[in-house]
C-alpha positions in Angstrom: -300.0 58.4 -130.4 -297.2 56.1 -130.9 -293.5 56.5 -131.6 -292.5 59.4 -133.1 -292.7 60.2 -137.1 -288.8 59.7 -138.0 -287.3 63.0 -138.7 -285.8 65.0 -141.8 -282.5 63.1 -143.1 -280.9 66.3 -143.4 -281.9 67.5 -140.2 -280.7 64.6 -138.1 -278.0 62.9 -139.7 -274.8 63.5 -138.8 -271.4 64.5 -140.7 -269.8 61.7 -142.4 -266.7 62.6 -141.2 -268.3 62.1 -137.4 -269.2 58.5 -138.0 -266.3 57.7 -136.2 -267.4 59.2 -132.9 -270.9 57.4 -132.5 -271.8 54.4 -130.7 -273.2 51.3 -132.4 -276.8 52.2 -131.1 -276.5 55.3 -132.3 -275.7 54.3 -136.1 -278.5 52.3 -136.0 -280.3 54.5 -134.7 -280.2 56.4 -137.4 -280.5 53.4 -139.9 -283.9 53.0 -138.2 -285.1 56.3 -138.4 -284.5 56.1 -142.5 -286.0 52.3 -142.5 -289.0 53.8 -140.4 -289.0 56.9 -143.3 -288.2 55.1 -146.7 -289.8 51.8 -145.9 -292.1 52.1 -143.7 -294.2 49.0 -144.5 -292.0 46.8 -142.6 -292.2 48.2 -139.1 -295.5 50.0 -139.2 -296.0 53.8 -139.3 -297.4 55.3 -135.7 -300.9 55.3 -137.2 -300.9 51.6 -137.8 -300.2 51.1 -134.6 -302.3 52.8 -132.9 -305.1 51.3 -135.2 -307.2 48.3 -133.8 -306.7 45.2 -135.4 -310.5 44.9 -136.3 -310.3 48.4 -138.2 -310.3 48.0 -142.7 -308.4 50.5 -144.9 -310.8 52.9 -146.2 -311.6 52.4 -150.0 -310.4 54.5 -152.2 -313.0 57.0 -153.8 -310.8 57.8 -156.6 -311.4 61.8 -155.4 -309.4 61.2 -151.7 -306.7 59.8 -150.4 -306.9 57.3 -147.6 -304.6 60.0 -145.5 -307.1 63.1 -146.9 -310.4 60.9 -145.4 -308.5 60.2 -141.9 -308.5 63.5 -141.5 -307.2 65.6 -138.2 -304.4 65.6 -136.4 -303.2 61.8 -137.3 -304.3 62.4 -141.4 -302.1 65.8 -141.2 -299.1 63.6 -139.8 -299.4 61.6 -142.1 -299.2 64.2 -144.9 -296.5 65.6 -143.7 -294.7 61.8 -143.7 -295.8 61.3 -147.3 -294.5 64.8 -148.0 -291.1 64.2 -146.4 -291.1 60.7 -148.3 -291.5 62.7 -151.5 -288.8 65.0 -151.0 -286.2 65.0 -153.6 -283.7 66.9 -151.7 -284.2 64.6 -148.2 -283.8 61.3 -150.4 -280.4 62.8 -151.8 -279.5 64.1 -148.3 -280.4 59.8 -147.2 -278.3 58.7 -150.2 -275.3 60.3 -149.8 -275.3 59.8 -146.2 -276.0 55.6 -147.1 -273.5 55.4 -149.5 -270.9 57.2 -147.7 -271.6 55.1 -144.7 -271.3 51.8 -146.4 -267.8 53.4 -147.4 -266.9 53.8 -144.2 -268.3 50.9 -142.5 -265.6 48.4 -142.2 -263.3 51.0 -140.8 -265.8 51.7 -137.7 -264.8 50.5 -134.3 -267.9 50.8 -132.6 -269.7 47.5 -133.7 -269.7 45.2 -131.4 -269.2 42.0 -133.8 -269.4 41.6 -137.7 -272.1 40.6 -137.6 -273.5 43.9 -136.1 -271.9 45.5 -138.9 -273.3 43.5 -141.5 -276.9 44.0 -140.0 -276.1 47.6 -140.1 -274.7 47.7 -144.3 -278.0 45.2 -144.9 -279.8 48.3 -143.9 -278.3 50.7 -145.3 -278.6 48.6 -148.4 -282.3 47.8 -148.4 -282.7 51.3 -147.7 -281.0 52.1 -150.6 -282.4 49.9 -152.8 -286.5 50.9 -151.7 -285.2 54.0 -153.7 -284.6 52.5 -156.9 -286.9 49.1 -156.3 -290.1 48.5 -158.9 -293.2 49.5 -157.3 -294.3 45.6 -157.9 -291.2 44.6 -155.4 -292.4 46.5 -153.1 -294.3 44.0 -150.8 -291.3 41.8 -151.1 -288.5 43.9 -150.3 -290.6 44.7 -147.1 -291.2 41.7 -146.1 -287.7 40.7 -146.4 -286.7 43.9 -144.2 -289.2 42.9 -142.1 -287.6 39.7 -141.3 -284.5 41.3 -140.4 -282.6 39.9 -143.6 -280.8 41.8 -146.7 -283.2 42.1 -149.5 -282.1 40.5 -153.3 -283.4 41.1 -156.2 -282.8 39.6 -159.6 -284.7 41.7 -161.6 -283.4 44.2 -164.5 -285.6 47.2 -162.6 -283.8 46.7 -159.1 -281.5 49.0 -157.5 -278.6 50.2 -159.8 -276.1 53.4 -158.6 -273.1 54.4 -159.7 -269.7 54.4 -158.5 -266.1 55.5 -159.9 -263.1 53.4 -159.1 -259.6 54.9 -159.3 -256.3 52.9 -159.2 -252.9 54.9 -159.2 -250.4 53.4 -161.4 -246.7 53.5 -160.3 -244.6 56.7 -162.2 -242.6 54.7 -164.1 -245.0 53.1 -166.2 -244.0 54.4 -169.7 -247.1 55.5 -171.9 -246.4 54.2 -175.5 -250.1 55.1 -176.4 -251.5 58.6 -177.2 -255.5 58.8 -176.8 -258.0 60.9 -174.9 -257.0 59.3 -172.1 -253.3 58.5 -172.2 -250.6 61.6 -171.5 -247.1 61.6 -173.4 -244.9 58.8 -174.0 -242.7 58.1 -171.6 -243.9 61.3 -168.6 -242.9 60.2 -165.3 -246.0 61.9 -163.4 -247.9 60.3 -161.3 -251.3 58.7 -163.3 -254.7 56.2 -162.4 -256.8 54.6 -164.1 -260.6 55.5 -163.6 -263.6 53.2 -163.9 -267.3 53.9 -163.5 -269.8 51.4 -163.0 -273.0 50.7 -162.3 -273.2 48.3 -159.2 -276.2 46.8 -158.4 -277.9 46.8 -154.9 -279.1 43.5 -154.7 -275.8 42.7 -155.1 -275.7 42.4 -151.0 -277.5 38.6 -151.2 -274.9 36.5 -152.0 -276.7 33.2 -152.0 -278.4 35.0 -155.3 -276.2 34.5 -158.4 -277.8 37.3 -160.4 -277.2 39.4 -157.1 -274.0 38.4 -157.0 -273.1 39.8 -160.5 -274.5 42.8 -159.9 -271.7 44.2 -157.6 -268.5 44.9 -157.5 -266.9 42.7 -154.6 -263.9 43.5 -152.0 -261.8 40.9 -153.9 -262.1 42.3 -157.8 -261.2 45.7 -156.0 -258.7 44.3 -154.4 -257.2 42.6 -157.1 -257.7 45.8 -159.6 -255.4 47.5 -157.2 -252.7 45.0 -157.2 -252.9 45.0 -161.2 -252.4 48.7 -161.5 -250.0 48.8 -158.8 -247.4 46.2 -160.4 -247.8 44.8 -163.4 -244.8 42.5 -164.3 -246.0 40.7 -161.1 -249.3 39.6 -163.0 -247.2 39.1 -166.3 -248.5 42.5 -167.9 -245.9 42.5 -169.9 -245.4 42.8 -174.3 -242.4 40.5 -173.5 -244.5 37.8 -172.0 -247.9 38.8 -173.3 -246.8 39.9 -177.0 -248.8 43.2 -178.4 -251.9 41.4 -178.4 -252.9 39.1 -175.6 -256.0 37.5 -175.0 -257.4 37.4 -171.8 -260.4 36.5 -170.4 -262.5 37.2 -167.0 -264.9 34.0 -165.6 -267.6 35.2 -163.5 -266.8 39.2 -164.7 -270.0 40.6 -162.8 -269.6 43.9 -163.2 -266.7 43.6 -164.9 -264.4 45.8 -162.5 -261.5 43.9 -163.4 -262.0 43.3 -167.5 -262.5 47.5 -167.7 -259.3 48.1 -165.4 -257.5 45.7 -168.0 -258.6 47.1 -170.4 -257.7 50.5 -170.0 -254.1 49.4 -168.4 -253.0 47.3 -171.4 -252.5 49.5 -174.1 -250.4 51.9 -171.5 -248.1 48.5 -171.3 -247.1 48.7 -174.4 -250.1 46.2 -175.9 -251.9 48.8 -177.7 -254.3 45.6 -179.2 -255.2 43.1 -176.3 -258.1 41.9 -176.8 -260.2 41.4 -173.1 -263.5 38.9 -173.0 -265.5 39.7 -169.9 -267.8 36.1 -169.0 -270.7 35.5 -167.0 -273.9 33.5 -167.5 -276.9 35.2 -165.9 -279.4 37.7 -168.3 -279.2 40.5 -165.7 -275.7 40.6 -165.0 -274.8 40.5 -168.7 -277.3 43.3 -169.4 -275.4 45.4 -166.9 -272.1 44.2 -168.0 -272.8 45.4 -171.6 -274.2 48.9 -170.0 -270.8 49.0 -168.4 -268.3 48.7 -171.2 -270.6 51.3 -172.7 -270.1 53.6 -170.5 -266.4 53.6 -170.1 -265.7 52.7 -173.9 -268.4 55.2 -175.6 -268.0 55.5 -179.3 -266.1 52.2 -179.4 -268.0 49.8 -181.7 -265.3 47.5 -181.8 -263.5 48.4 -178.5 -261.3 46.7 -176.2 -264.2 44.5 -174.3 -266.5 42.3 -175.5 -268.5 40.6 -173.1 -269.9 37.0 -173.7 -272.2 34.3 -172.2 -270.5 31.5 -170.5 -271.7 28.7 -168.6 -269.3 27.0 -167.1 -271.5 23.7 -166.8 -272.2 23.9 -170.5 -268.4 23.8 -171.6 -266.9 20.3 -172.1 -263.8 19.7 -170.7 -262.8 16.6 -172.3 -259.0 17.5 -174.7 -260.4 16.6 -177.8 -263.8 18.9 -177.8 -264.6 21.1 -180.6 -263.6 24.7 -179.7 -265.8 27.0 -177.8 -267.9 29.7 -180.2 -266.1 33.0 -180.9 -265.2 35.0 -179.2 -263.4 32.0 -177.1 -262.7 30.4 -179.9 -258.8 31.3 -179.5 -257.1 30.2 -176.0 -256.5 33.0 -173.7 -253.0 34.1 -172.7 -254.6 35.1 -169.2 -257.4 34.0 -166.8 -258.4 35.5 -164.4 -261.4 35.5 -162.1 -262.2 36.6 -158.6 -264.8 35.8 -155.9 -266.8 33.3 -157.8 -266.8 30.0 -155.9 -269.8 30.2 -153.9 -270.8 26.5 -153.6 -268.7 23.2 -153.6 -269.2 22.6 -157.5 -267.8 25.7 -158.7 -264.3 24.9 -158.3 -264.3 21.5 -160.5 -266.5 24.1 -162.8 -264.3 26.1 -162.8 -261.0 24.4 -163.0 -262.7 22.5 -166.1 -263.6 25.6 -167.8 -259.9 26.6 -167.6 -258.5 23.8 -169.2 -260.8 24.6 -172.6 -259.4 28.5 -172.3 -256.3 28.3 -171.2 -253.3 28.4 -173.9 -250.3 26.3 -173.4 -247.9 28.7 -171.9 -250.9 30.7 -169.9 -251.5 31.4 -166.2 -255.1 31.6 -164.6 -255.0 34.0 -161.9 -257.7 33.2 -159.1 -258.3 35.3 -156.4 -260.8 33.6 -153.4 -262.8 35.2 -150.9 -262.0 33.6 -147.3 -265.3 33.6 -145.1 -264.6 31.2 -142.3 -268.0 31.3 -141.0 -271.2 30.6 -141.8 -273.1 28.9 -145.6 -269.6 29.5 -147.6 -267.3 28.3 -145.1 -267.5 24.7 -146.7 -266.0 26.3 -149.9 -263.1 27.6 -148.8 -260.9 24.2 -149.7 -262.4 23.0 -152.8 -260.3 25.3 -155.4 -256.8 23.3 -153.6 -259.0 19.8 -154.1 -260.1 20.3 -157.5 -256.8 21.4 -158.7 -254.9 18.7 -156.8 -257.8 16.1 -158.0 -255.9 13.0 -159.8 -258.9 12.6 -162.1 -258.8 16.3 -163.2 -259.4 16.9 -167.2 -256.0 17.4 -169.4 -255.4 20.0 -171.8 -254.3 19.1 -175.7 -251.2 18.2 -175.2 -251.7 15.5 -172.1 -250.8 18.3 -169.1 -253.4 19.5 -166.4 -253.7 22.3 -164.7 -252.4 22.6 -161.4 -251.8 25.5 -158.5 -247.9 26.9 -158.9 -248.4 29.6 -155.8 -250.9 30.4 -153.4 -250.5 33.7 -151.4 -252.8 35.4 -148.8 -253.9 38.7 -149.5 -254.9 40.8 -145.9 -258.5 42.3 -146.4 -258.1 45.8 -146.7 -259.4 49.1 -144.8 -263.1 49.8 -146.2 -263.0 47.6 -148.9 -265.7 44.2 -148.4 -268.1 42.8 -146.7 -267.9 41.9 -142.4 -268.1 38.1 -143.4 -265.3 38.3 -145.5 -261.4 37.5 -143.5 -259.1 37.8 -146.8 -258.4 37.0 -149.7 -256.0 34.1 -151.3 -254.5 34.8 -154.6 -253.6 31.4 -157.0 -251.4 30.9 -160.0 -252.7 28.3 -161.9 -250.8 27.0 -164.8 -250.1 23.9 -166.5 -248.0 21.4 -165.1 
């Protein structure tokens, strides 16, 4: 026969906490051995091989199995592959090891390039997402595997899992709010804020805006970090903000970044801030909702509302009507992170601002640096459509212009291999 059947995940992967000591060909070794096991339409299981290419599939009775009518030594093999396949505890033996990998990707140091890392995470990820993936995707996240590319998917039945983000505020932060999840006023122990959300797989295709949405990227961590970590910086603040800011996300996704607000405001001393998570695309939304559900339960009227928004559909000529609720009112904060992915989206973007925006507001941007390959192009058009002499003005005559710009270093296990760093923007008007 051919290659060998892959074996058990739980008898051949290794610890997590080993990664470190493997060789690239080894990791993907391993990645193989799960692509060959989980997906195995791509490659070819050993019996397809060794069939000739003049031999049909056997029809299907309706009382045997193709593999019961092979029969033999090659029909028990592949049994015992379809019986592996099925295994519930193998599968969650694959998936932890997959997702604790991807975890621990960016911190390995035996890839030869980023771009062998990325091929590696792309198949960990389509792995991944063959779990979850509708049985009528099938043929097309193989044949995307096949081609050695990371599969997408923009429909509402693709790969969904869950993760939990915590971000540790600093011990001085003062609690003037008493709920389930707020201790005393004014304890000085240490405290974080937790977030779960469902991130979708498909998220790993950026040229795919519903993919896109669908996960959490390095920058809306990054950012959520900075946020909990000092909030004066960011103008978190009742003096600046009042009790009850408004503040909205463009391009929420998953809306890391509205939920972290969300639950950091009222411990700030604005126990009624009022956060608007955006985006535009079915799926993402649909997710977005499922997420404020699931960390605001019970909460009819809660502290996110999320909302469609295109930013193509929103004029940004001064003397507009107002947007619909709920951005009928002008936002005390912007904020938005990774979501200029083609040379349009900044002018977009920057016009979409000046409807939101309130006249003593700040728009924080955070962009994604990837100096090479399809986005490299974008990585100057947020400086030229904010500098851009013909850019729209607000009500009263000013425009909105870029105040500071500060790199932010990509950090250890957080992001994708084509990503270099991040830049952070205050916007305001000027």
């Amino acid at each position: 026969m051919g290659r060998p059947y892959p074996p058990s995940p739980s008898g051949s992967l290794p610890p997590l906490n080993a990664l470190g000591s493997l060789t690239e060909a080894q990791i993907l070794a391993h990645l193989e051995n799960l692509v060959a096991l989980y997906c195995p339409l791509a490659f070819g299981t050993p019996a397809d091989k060794d069939r000739s290419a003049s031999e049909q599939p056997l029809a299907d009775s309706g009382y045997a199995s193709e593999t019961e009518q092979l029969g033999g030594e090659l029909g028990e093999e592949l049994l015992r592959l379809e019986t592996l396949r099925a295994d519930a505890f193998e599968r969650r033996t694959a998936e932890r090891w997959l997702t604790g990998f991807m975890a621990r990707a960016e911190a390995l140091a035996c890839f030869s390039s980023d771009a062998a890392r990325q091929h590696a995470l792309d198949q960990a990820s389509w792995v991944l997402e063959s779990f979850f993936a509708d049985p009528a995707d099938e043929g097309r996240l193989q044949g995307v595997a096949g081609q050695g590319g990371s599969s997408s998917s923009s429909s509402s039945s693709s790969t969904d899992f869950a993760r939990t983000f915590s971000f540790e505020l600093p011990p001085r932060i003062s609690v003037s709010v008493i709920d389930n999840n707020v201790s005393a006023a004014g304890e000085e122990k240490q405290q974080a804020i937790e977030i779960r959300l469902n991130d979708g797989l498909a998220g790993t295709n950026s040229s795919e805006p519903d993919d896109v949405g669908l996960q959490s990227w390095g920058a809306s961590i990054v950012f959520s970090k900075m946020l909990c970590a000092d909030p004066a910086r960011y103008l978190l603040d009742p003096a600046v903000l009042g009790p009850a800011p408004r503040i909205v996300e463009l391009g929420a996704g998953t809306g890391l970044v509205s939920l972290v607000l969300a639950s950091l405001l009222p411990r700030l001393g604005m126990p009624h801030a009022a956060v608007v998570a955006t985006d535009y695309h079915p799926a993402v939304l649909a997710n977005l909702r499922a997420n404020i559900a699931t960390n605001f339960p019970d909460r009819e009227d809660g502290p996110v509302r999320s909302c469609a928004l295109d930013w193509a559909e929103l004029p940004a000529a001064s003397g507009a009507s107002p947007p619909p609720p709920p951005l009928d009112a002008p936002a005390d904060l912007l904020v938005a992170t990774d979501v200029v992915y083609a040379p349009e989206h900044a002018a977009l973007l920057r016009d979409c601002a000046t409807r939101l925006l309130a006249p003593e507001g700040v728009f924080w941007l955070v962009m994604t640096v990837r100096p090479n390959g399809k986005f490299e192009a974008v990585g100057g058009t947020v400086e030229a459509a904010f500098a851009a002499a013909d850019r729209p003005k607000g009500r009263d005559g000013r425009r909105l212009a870029i105040l500071e710009s500060e790199r932010i270093e990509k950090q250890k296990g957080i992001g994708r291999g084509d990503e270099s760093h991040y830049r952070l923007y205050r916007i305001a008007w000027a």
